[in-house]
N, C-alpha and C positions, 0 to 999 in steps of 0.2 A: 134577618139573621140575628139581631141582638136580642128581638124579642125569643126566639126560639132558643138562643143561647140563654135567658133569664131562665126559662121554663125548665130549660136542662137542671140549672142551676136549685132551683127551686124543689124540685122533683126530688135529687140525687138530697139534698140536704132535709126534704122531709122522710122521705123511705128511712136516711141514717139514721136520723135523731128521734124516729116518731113522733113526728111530730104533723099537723096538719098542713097543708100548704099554706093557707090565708095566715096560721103562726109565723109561718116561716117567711111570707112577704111584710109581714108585720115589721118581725125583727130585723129586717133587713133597711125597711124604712125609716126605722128608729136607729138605727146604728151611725157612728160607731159607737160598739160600748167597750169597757172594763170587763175583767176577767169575770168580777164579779155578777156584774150585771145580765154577761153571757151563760151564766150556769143557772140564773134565774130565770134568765128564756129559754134553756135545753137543751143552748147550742154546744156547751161544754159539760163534761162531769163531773169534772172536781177543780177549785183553784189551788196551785200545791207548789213551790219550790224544788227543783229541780232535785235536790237530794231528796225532798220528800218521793217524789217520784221514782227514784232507786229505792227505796224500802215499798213503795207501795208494789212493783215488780217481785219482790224477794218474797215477799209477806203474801201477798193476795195470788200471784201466781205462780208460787212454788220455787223461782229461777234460785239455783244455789251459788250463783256467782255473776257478776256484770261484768262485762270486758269493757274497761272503760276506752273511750278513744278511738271505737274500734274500726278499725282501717288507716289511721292515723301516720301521714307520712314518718317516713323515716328520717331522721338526720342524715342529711350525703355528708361524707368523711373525704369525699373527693375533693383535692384539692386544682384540680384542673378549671380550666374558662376562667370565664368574670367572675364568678361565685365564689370559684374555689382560693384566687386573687384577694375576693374581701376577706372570708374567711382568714387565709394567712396574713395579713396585713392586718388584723382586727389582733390575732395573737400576738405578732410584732411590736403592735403598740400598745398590747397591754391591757386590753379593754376590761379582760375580766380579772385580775392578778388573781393567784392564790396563795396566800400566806400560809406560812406554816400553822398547825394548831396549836394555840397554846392552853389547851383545855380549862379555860374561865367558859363559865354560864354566857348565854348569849341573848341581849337582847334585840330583836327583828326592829329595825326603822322602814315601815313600810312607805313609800311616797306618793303620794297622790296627787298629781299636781296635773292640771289643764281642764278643759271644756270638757265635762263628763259624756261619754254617747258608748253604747254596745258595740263588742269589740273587742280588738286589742288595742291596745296607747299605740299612738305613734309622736316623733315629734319633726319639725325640721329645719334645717340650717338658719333658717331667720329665727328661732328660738320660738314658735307656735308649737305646744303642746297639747295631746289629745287625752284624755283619762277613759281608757278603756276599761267597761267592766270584765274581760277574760282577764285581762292581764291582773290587772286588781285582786281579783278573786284567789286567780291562781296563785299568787305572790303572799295571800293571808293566809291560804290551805297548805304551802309551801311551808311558813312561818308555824303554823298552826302543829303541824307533821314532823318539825326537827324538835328530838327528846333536849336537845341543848341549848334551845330556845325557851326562855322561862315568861318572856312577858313581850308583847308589840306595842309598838309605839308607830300610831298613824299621822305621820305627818300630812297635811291637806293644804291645797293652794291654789284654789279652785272655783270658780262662779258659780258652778253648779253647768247644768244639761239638760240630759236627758232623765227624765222620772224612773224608768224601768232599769234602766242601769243603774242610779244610786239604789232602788229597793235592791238588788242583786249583790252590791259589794253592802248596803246595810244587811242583808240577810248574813255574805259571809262573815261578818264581824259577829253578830251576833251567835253562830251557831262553834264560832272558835270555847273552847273550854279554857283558854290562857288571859292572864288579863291583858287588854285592850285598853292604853290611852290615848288619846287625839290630840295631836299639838298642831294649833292653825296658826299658819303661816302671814302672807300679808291677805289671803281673802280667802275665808272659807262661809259663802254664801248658799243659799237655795242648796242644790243637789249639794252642794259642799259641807251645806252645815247636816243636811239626809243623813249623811252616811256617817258624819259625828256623833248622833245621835244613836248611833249603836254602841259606840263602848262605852266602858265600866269608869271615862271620867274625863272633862274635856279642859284642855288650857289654851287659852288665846294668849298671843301678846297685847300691850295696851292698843296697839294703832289698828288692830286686824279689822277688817271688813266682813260683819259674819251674818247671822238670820238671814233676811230674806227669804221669810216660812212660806210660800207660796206657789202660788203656778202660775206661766203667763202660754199664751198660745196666740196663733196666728196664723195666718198667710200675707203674702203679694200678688195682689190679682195686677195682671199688664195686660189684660184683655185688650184694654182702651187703648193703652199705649200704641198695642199692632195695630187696631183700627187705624190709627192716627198715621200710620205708615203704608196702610193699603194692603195687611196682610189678618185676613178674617179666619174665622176659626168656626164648625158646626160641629156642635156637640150630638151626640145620641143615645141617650143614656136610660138606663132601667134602676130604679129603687131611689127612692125620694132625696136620700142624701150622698147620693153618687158622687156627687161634684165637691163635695164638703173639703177636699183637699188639692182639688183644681184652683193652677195659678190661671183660669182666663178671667173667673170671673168672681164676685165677692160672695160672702155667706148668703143664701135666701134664710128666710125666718127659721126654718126647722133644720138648716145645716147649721146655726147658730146656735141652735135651741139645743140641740146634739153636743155639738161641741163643750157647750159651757156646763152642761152633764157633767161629760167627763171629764173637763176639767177641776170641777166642783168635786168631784169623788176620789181624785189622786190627791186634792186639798185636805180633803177630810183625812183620808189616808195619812199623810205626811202628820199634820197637827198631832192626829192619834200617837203614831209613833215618840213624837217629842213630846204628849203628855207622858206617855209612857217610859219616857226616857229620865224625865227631868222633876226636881222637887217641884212641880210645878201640876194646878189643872187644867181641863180643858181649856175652861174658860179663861182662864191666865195666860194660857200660849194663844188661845185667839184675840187675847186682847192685844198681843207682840206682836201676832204671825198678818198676815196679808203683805207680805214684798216689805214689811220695813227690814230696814237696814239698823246695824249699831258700829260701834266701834266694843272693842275688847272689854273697855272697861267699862260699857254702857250693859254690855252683853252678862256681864260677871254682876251687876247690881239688878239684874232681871232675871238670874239664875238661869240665861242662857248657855252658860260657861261655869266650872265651877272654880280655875283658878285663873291668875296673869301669870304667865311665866314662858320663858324661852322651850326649847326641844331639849336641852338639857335638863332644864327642870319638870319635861313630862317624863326624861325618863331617869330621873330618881325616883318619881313618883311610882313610875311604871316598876322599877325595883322594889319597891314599898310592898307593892301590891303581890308580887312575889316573892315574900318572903328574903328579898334580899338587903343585906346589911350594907346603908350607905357608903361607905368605905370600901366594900368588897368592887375590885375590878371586875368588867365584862365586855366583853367583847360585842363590838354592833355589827348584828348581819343587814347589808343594806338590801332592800328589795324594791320592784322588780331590777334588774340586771338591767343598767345603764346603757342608755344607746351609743352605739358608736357610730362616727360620722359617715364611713361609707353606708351604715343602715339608713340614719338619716336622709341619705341620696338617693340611696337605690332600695330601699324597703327592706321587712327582713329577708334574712339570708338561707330561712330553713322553714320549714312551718309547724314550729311548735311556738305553744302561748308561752309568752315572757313572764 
């Protein structure tokens, strides 16, 4: 069966890509790879960002409009059952106030606080927070989109994650046309210091936990452990590094050899970005980056950082950058929309991104 099922597999993926089969067992062998690396084996055809892929549809195949979202639940306005319960109880207490307008310039406090991973944030009642790249994204394209929003200010408090989600909220910072400053909290490390690394100008406080230019990866093999209980496991597997992310058993030599590939090339990736970010070269951010760590002020003498200062003083600066007169009031839009404790409990209550 598996063998015949591989054959399937093999077949269907050379006809696509024209590609040979023995290619196509190749790449399969050698996998996993990076986006990159799959467009150089044939298996992909272009590496591109999700927005670049809305123009590539408009542009290369004519479409005069993209329905974004499409089929996209609806808000229920019902106020009936358990749902409808939090919902009113959420307005009750307030969760989301709206104040009157008082037409000052606004500037966006975007927050980004928890364990980065793909997704939406979640957080819960024992104070564990999640840094979703939807929510993120959507809350800087959100900021990005209001004309009375003149400048963002990313607040970060975060260890860092998942690689693919901070390139995704580093992409959206980067593609905002407002200025972007980063004010890091008490940790903005790895994926945390990522997506710092996209805006137009970073503040740590002195005691912040930040860099950690790196990537670390792994598993837990408990193969043994079952052994050790009388409960065995047979595996039957097709393509050399099948198993590369099975908890029964550890790396063999070429699930290793794989791994540290990709690992190696989201490293290169990452450094690149912060040379490209920072008065700094390559070779000056590899002499920083491999998983060290600093503090604020260690980080600001390696031009990891460019100033010390509180949230209040990224967003004077954020005003600066804006054309606005330090003296001139403005009002702070805070994003994304704060959770509220029955969400906390019971998840959200509708399915749209925060």
């Amino acid at each position: 069966l598996i063998d015949d099922y591989f054959e399937l597999i093999v077949e269907t993926i050379a006809a696509d890509r024209k590609m040979t089969p023995e290619a196509v067992k190749s790449a399969i062998d050698t996998g996993p790879h990076t986006a990159g690396a799959a467009k150089k084996l044939g298996l992909i055809d272009r590496v591109a960002y999700e927005d670049e892929v809305r123009d590539l549809v408009t542009k290369e195949f004519g479409a005069a409009k993209i329905a974004e979202k499409y089929g996209k639940k609806k808000i229920d306005t019902d106020f009936s059952g358990l749902a409808g319960m939090m919902k009113m109880m959420n307005l009750m207490m307030g969760v989301e106030p709206r104040g009157r307008a008082s037409g000052n310039a606004k500037i966006a406090v975007v927050y980004a606080s928890g364990i980065i991973m793909t997704g939406r944030s979640m957080s819960d009642m024992l104070g564990g927070e999640v840094l979703g790249s939807e929510t993120l994204v959507a809350a800087i394209e959100k900021a990005a989109a209001d004309k009375d929003v003149k400048a963002i200010v990313l607040r970060i408090d975060s260890p860092g994650g998942s690689a693919l989600a901070s390139d995704l909220m580093w992409r959206a910072l980067k593609k905002c046309d407002k200025p972007v400053v980063a004010s890091m909290g008490n940790t903005a490390a790895s994926g945390g210091y990522y997506i710092a690394a996209g805006t137009d100008a970073i503040f740590a406080e002195p005691g912040t936990l930040t860099g950690s230019i790196g990537v670390v990866g792994g598993k837990l093999a408990i193969g043994g452990v079952f052994e050790k209980i009388g409960l065995t496991t047979t595996v039957i597997s097709r393509g050399q590094n099948s198993g590369a992310l099975s908890g029964n058993s550890g790396f063999s030599d070429t699930e290793r050899a794989a791994m540290r590939k990709l690992m190696e090339d989201i490293y290169d990736q990452f450094t690149g970005k912060v040379a490209d970010a920072r008065p700094l070269s390559l070779e000056e951010v590899q002499k920083l980056a491999r998983g060290r760590v600093y503090t604020g002020r260690q980080a600001k003498e390696d031009k990891l950082v460019d100033e010390l200062g509180t949230l209040d003083d990224a967003i004077q600066h954020a005003k600066k950058l804006a054309g606005i007169a330090p003296e001139t009031e403005v009002d702070r839009l805070v994003l994304p929309k704060p959770t509220s404790p029955f969400e906390a409990l019971f998840g959200p209550i509708d399915g749209d991104v925060r």
